[in-house]
C-alpha positions in Angstrom: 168.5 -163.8 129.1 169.0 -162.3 132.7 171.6 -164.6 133.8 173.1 -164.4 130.9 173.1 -160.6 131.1 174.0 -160.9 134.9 177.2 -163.2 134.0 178.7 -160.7 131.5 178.2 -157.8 134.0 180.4 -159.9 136.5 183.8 -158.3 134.8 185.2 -157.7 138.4 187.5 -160.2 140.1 186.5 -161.3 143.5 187.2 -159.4 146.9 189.2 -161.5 149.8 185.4 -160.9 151.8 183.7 -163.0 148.7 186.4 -165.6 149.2 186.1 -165.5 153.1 182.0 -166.1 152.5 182.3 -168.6 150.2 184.3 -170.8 151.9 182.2 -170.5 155.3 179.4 -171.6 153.0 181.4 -174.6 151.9 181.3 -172.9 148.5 184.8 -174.0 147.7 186.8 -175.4 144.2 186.8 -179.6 143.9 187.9 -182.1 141.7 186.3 -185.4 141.7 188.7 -186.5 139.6 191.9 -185.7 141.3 190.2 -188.3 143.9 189.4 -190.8 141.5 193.2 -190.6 140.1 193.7 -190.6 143.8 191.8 -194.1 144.2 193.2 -195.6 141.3 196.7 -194.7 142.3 195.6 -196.6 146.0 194.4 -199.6 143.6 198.0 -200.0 141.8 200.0 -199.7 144.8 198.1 -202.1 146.3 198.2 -204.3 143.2 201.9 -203.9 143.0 203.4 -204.1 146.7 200.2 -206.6 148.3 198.5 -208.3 145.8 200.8 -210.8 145.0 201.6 -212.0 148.5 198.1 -212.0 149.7 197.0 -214.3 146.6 200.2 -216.6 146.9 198.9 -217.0 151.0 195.0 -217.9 149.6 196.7 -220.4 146.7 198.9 -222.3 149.4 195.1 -222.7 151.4 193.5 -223.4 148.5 196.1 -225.6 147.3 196.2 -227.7 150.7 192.5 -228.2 150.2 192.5 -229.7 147.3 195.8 -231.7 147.9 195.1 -232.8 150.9 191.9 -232.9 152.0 192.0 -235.7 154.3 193.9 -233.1 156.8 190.2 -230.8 156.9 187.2 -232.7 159.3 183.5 -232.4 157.2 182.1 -234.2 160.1 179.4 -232.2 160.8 178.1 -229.0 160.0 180.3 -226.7 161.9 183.0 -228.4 160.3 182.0 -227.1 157.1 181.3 -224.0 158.4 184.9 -223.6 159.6 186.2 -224.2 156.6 184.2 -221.7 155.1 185.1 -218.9 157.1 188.8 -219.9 156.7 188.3 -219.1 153.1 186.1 -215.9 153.5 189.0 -214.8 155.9 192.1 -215.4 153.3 189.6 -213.8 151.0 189.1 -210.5 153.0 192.4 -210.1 153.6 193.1 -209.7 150.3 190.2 -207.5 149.4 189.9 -205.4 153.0 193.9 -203.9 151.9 192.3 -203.0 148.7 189.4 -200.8 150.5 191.2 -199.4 152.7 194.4 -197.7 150.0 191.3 -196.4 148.3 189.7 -194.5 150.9 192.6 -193.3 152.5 194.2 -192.4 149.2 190.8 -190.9 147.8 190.6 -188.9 151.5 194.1 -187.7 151.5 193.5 -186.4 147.7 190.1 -184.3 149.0 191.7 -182.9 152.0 194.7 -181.7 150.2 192.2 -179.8 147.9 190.9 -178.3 150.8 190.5 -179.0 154.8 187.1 -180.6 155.8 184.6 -177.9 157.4 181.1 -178.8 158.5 178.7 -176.5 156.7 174.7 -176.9 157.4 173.9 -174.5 154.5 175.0 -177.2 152.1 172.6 -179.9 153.2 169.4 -178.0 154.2 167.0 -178.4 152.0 165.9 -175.9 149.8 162.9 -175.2 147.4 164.8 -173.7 144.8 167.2 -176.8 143.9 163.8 -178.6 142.5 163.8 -175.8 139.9 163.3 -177.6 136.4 165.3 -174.7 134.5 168.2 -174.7 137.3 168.6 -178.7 136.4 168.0 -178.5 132.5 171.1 -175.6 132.6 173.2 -177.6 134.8 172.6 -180.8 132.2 173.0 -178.8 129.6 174.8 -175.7 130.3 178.7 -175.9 130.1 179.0 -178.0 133.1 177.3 -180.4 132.2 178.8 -180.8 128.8 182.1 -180.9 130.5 181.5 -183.9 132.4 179.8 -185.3 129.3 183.0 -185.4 127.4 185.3 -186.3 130.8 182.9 -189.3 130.7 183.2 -190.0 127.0 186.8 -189.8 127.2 187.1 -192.4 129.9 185.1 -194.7 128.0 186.1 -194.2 124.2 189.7 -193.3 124.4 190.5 -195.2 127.4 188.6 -198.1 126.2 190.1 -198.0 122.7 193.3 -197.3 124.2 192.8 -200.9 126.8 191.6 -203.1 123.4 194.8 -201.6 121.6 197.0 -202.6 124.2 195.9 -206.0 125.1 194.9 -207.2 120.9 198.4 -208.9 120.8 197.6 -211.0 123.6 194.1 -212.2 123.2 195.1 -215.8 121.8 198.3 -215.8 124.9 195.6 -215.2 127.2 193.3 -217.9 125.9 196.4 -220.3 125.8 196.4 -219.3 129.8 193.0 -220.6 130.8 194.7 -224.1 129.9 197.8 -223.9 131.4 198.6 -223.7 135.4 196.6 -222.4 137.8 199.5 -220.3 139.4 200.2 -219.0 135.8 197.2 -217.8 134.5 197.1 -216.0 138.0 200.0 -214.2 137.4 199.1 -213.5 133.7 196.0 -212.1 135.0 197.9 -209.7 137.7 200.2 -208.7 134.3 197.0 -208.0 132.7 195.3 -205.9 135.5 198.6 -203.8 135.7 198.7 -202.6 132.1 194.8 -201.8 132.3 194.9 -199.9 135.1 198.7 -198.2 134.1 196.5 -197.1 131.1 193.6 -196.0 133.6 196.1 -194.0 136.0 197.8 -192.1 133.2 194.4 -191.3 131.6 192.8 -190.3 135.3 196.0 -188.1 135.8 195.6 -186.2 132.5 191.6 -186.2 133.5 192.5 -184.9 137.0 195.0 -181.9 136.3 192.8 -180.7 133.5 189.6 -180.8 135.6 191.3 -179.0 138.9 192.4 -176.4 136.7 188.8 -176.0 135.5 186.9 -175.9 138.4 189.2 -173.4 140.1 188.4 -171.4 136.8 184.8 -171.9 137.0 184.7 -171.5 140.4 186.4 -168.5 140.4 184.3 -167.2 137.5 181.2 -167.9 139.6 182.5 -166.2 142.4 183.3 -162.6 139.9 181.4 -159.2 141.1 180.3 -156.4 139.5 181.1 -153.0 139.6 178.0 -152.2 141.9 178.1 -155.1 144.1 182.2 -154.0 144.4 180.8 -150.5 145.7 178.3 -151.9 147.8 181.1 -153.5 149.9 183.6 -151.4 149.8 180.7 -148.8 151.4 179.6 -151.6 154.1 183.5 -152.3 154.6 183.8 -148.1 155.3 180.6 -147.1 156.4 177.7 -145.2 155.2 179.5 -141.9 154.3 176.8 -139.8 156.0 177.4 -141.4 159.1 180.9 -141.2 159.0 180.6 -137.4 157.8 178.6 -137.5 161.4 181.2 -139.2 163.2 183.8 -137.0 162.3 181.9 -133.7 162.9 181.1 -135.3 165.8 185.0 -135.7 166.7 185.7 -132.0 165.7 182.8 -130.6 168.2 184.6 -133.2 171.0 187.9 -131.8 169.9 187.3 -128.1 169.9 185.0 -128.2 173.4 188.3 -130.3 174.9 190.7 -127.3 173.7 188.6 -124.3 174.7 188.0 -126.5 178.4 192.0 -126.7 178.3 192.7 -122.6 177.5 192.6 -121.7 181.4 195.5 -123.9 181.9 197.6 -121.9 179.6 200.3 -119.6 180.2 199.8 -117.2 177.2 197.7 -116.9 173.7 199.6 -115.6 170.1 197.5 -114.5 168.1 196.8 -112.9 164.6 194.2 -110.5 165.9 191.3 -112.3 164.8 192.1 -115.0 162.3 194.7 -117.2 164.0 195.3 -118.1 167.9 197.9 -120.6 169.6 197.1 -120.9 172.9 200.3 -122.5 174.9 201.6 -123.7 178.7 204.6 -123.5 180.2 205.4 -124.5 183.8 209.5 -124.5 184.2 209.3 -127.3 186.6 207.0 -129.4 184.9 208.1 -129.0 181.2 210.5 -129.4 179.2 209.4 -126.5 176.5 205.8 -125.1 175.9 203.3 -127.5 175.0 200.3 -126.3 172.5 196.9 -126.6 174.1 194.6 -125.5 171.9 194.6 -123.5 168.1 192.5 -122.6 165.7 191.2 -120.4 163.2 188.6 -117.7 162.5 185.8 -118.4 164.9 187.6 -121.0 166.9 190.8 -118.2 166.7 187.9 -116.1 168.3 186.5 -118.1 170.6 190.2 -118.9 171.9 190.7 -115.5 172.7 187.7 -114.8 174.0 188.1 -117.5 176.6 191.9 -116.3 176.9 190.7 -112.9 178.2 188.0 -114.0 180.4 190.3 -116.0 182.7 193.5 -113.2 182.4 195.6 -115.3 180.5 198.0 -112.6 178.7 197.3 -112.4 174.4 200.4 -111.2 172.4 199.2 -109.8 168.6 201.9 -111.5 166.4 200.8 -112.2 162.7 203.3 -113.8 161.2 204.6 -116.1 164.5 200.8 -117.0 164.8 200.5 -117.6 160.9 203.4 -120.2 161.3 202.9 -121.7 164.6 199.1 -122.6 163.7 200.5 -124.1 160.4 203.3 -126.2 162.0 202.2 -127.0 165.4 199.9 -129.7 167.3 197.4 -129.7 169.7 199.1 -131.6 172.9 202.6 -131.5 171.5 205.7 -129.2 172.1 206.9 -126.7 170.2 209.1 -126.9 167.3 212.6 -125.6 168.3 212.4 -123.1 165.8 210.1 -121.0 167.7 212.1 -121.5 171.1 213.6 -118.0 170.9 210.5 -115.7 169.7 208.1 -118.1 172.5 210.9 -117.4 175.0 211.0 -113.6 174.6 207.0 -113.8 174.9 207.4 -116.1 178.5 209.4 -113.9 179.9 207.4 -111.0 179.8 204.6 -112.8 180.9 206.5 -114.1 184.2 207.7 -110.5 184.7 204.3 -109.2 184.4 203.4 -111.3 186.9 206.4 -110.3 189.2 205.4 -106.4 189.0 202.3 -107.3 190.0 203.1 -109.1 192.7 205.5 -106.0 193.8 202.5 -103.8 193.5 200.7 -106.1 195.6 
C-alpha cells in the first residue's frame, strides 16, 4: 500500500541531477532485446554472406575422404588423430565466424544503447535483494508480466508463424533426405533462412516495442515528488538561512569597505540626514568623479559623520542627493547628467582650498 501510495505521489518529471545519479549508479534504460535482434541479425548475415562458402570448403574435405580415401595414411594412431583435427578445424571455421557476428553485433547493439561504465554499486552484494516481497513483485508486478508475454510471443506467434510457413514443404523436405547430399544441404540453408527471416522480423518488432518501454519505465522510476523536487532545489541553493547569513554578511563587508574609503573623497552630497553620496575627483587621475560610498538613513549618517571627521566638505542638496543615490554605483563614474551640478560643487571645493591656502 506504501509503494503504491509512494508511486502515485511521483507526479514530477525527473531533474538533470536525478539523471546525472542514476547513470553514475549504472541505473540506466536497456533492452535485451534490441541485442538479441542484434544477434540474430549477426546470425543471418553470417548465414547469407559465409555460410555457404565455409560448408562448400568442409563438403569438398569431406567429399575427398570418402572418394578417395586411399590419399589419407591410418597407419597409426597419430594418423587418425590428424585426420581428426583436420575435420574439427574445417568445422570451426565454420562455427567460430558464427560466434564471433554474434558477439560483436550483440556488443555493438548494447553500446549504442549506452557506453560501458564500470559501476561497483551494481554488483555488491546487498541484503535487501533477498527480499521475498521485492521478488514476488518483480515476478508478478508489471515487469514481470511484460516479459511473460515478450516470451509467449516469441514462442506462440513466432512458432505458429515458422509451422505456417514451412507446412507446404514438409513432404519436399522429406523428399530431400533421399536425394543428394549437396542438395539437401542447400535445402536446409533455404530452410534456416526463412526461420530465422521470420525470427529477425519478430525480434525487430519485439526490440523497438521493448526499448520504447524500458525508457518509459525507466523514466517512470526515475519520477520525483513535489518534496523531494524542493529538497534539491534547497541543496542545489543552499539553506536559505545560511545564505540570508552570507548576504548580511556581504552587506556588513560592503558598508565597513565604503565608510574605510570616505577619507579618500573629495566631497559628500547629501540630503541632510536621509541620503549621502560620497564622491573623488583627482583631475589628473580621473576622468570624471567616481562614487565611493552611498547610502541611506543610518549609513547616510554614518557617511557624514565620517565626512566631517576627516574635513571632507558636505553640500546639503535634496533633490541632486535623492537622484544620485537612486542612479549611481559604488566604484563607478558618474552619470553625465550630473557633470554640470557635480562640477559647480568641485569647484568650490578646489577654491576653498585655494583661500585657504592664501590665508596660510
Amino acid at each position: 500500500m506504501s509503494d503504491s501510495a509512494d508511486k502515485d505521489s511521483k507526479t514530477e518529471a525527473p531533474t538533470q541531477k536525478r539523471y546525472t545519479e542514476a547513470a553514475e549508479k549504472g541505473n540506466v534504460p536497456f533492452s535485451r532485446e534490441v541485442t538479441v535482434f542484434a544477434s540474430t541479425l549477426g546470425i543471418y548475415v553470417y548465414l547469407l554472406f559465409y555460410l555457404p562458402e565455409g560448408i562448400a570448403h568442409l563438403w569438398e574435405t569431406l567429399r575427398d575422404l570418402f572418394d578417395k580415401p586411399d590419399q589419407w595414411r591410418f597407419d597409426s594412431g597419430p594418423d587418425v588423430v590428424a585426420l581428426f583435427m583436420r575435420l574439427a578445424w574445417d568445422s570451426s571455421a565454420i562455427v567460430f565466424p558464427a560466434f564471433i557476428l554474434m558477439a560483436a553485433f550483440g556488443v555493438g547493439s548494447s553500446i549504442m544503447q549506452n557506453l560501458p561504465s564500470p559501476v561497483l554499486e551494481r554488483i555488491t552484494p546487498k541484503l535487501s535483494r533477498l527480499s521475498l516481497v521485492a521478488g514476488f513483485n518483480r515476478i508478478f508486478g508489471l515487469p514481470g508480466l511484460v516479459e511473460f508475454g515478450k516470451s509467449l510471443f516469441k514462442v506462440v506467434i513466432v512458432g505458429l508463424i515458422i509451422v505456417l510457413a514451412l507446412k507446404s514443404e514438409f513432404i519436399s523436405s522429406l523428399d530431400a533426405m533421399y536425394a543428394d547430399p549437396s542438395y539437401l544441404v542447400s535445402r536446409l540453408t533455404s530452410d534456416v533462412k526463412t526461420i530465422l527471416i521470420i525470427i529477425l522480423i519478430a525480434s525487430a518488432m519485439i526490440g523497438v516495442a521493448d526499448y520504447f518501454w524500458t525508457h518509459h519505465q525507466w523514466f517512470t522510476e526515475l519520477k520525483m515528488t513535489k518534496e523531494e523536487i524542493k529538497e534539491e532545489r534547497k541543496q542545489s541553493d543552499g539553506d536559505p538561512i545560511i545564505k540570508q547569513r552570507q548576504r548580511s554578511f556581504a552587506r556588513d563587508l560592503a558598508r565597513k569597505r565604503m565608510i574605510a574609503a570616505i577619507p579618500r573623497a573629495t566631497l559628500v552630497i547629501a540630503n541632510p540626514t536621509h541620503f549621502a553620496v560620497a564622491l573623488r575627483y583627482v583631475r589628473e587621475e580621473d576622468a570624471a568623479p567616481i562614487v565611493l560610498a552611498k547610502g541611506q538613513d543610518l549609513i547616510a549618517l554614518k557617511i557624514r559623520e565620517t565626512a566631517e571627521r576627516h574635513g571632507i566638505p558636505v553640500f546639503e542638496d535634496p533633490p541632486l542627493a535623492r537622484s544620485m543615490f537612486a542612479q549611481v554605483s559604488v566604484d563607478s563614474v558618474i552619470p553625465p547628467a550630473f557633470y554640470k551640478a557635480v562640477a559647480e560643487l568641485i569647484q568650490r571645493v578646489y577654491a576653498s582650498k585655494n583661500k585657504n591656502k592664501r590665508v596660510n
